[in-house]
N, C-alpha and C positions, 0 to 999 in steps of 0.2 A: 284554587279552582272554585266556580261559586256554586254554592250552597252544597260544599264538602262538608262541612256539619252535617248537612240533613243526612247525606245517603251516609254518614259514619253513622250515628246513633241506630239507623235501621239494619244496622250490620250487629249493633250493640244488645245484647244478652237482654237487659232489664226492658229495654223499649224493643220486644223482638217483632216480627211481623206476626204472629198470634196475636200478639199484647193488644196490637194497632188494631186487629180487625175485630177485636173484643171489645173497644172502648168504641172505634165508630159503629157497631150493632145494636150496643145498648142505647146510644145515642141517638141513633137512627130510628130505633125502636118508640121512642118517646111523641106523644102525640104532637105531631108537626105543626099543628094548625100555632101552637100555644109558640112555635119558635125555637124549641131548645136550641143550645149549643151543639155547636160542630164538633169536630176533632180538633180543629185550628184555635175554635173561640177557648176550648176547655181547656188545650195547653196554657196557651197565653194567660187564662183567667187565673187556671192554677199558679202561675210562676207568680203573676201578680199579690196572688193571697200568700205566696210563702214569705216573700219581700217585701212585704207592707208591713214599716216599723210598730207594727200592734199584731198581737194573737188576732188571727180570727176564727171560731170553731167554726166546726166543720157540719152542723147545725144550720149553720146561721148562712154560710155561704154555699152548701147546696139546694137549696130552693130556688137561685139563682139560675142554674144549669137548666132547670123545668123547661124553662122559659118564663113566656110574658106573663104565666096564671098565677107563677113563683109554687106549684103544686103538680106534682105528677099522678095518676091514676095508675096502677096494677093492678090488674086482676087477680094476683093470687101474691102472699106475701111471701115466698121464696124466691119469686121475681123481683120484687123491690130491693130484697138485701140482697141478690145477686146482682143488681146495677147497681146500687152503693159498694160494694165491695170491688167492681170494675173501675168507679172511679177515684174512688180513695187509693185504689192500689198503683192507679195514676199518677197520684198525687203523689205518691212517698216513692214515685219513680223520680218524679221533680225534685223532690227535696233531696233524695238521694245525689244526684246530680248539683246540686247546689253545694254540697260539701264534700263533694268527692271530685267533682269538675272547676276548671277555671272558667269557664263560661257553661252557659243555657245550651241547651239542643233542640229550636224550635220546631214545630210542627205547620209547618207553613201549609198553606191551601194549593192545590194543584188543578191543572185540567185535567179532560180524562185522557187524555194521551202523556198526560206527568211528564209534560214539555215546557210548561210556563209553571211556577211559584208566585203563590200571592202571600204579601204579608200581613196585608189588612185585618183578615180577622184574625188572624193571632195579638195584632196592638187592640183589636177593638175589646176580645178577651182580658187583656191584663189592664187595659186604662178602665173596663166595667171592675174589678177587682180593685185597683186605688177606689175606685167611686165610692166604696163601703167605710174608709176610714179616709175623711176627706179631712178632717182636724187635723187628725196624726201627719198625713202627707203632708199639710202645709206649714207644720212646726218645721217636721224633716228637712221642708225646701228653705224654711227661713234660715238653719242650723249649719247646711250644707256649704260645699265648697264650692269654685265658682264652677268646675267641670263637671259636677253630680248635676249643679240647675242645668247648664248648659244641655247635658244629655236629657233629665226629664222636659226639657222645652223642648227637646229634637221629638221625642214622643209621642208629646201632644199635637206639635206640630205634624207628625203621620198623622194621627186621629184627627185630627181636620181636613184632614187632606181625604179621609177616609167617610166623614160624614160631609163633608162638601160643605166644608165652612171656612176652608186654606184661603186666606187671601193672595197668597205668591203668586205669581205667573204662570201661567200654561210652562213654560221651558223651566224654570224651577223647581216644578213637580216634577216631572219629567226623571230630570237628573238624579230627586231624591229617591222616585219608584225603583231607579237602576241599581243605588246602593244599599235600598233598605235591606233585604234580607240577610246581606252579608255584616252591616256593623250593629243588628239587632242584640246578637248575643254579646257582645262588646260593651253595649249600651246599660245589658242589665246586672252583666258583671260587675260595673264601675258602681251603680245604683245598691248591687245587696250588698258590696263591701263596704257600705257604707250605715244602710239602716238596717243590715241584720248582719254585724258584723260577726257575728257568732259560726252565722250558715251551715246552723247544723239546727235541724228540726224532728230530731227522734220520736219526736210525742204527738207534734201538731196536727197526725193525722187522726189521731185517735180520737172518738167518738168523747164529748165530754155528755152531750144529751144526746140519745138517739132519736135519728131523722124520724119525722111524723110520716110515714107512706098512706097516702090512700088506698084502700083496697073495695073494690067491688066485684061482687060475685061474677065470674061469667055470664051472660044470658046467653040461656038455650033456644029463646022462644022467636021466634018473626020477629024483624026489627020495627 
């Protein structure tokens, strides 16, 4: 049935529907103007940073999430570490799932009647995540077998199809739109068996420097 991953995992304990509407609030919560991440872009970003043959802290790759300022502003700083600890806890849902699961559990994009799925921002999420260790990726692809390139070229190939740089046919996207969501997790499964064959990330969430939060006072006064 398609996208029976998705409605499993929301049936699933770790990813429950609290979990979901805690990470899209905080999210939501983040000044808009700056872009942050969706629900979709932060799954896929995260699966991308667990699966990237390189550590990346967790430092480095949330400023990322801000959006385009790469900086968030809170008002008060029991707010800041409460949406660091929203998304971090995301995150070692991912990883947990990476070593516990044979494949991914994406979080695809929906309308508001959660009658169509998109998968675009979740590839657009994990291909900005390779983009951080762009050396490492390309050892990886040189290193690889011919069905790991094959699937990170099916990838890219979504991501251009998603920034509108696909050269295929109108009917060639078409077809691929039909099956993305369902051999996405297939795709990443084949991928971290291979550059994190270990796929177990007990530590990686762990703060190695803690995140710099802005904070500024509330004002009281007429804007």
């Amino acid at each position: 049935m398609k996208f029976l991953g998705r409605y499993w995992w929301m049936c699933n304990m770790p990813r429950s529907k609290k979990r979901l509407w805690q990470l899209h609030k905080i999210l939501g919560d983040l000044p808009q103007k700056a872009f942050p991440m969706t629900v979709s872009e932060f799954d896929g970003f995260t699966t991308g940073i667990l699966v990237t043959p390189a550590d990346i802290a967790s430092f480095e790759w949330l400023p990322h999430v801000w959006g385009d300022a790469r900086e968030a502003r809170f008002p008060k700083q029991p707010i800041c570490k409460a949406t660091i600890d929203v998304l971090l806890g995301h995150f070692d849902v991912v990883a947990s799932e990476l070593l516990t699961l044979t494949e991914v559990q994406p979080i695809y994009g929906e309308n508001d009647t959660r009658e169509l799925f998109f998968w675009e921002p979740w590839v657009d999420g994990f291909m900005r995540a390779i983009s951080l260790r762009p050396i490492e990726w390309q050892a990886f692809f040189e290193s690889a077998d011919e069905d790991v390139k094959t699937t990170i070229a099916f990838l890219e190939s979504l991501h251009d199809i998603y920034t509108g740089k696909s050269q295929l046919p109108a009917s060639h996207i078409n077809e691929i739109d039909l099956v993305a969501c369902d051999v996405i997790p297939s795709c990443i499964a084949l991928i971290a068996r291979q550059s994190r064959p270990d796929r177990c990330f007990p530590h990686a969430a762990n703060l190695t420097k803690q995140p710099e939060c802005a904070v500024s006072e509330p004002s009281c006064g007429d804007p």
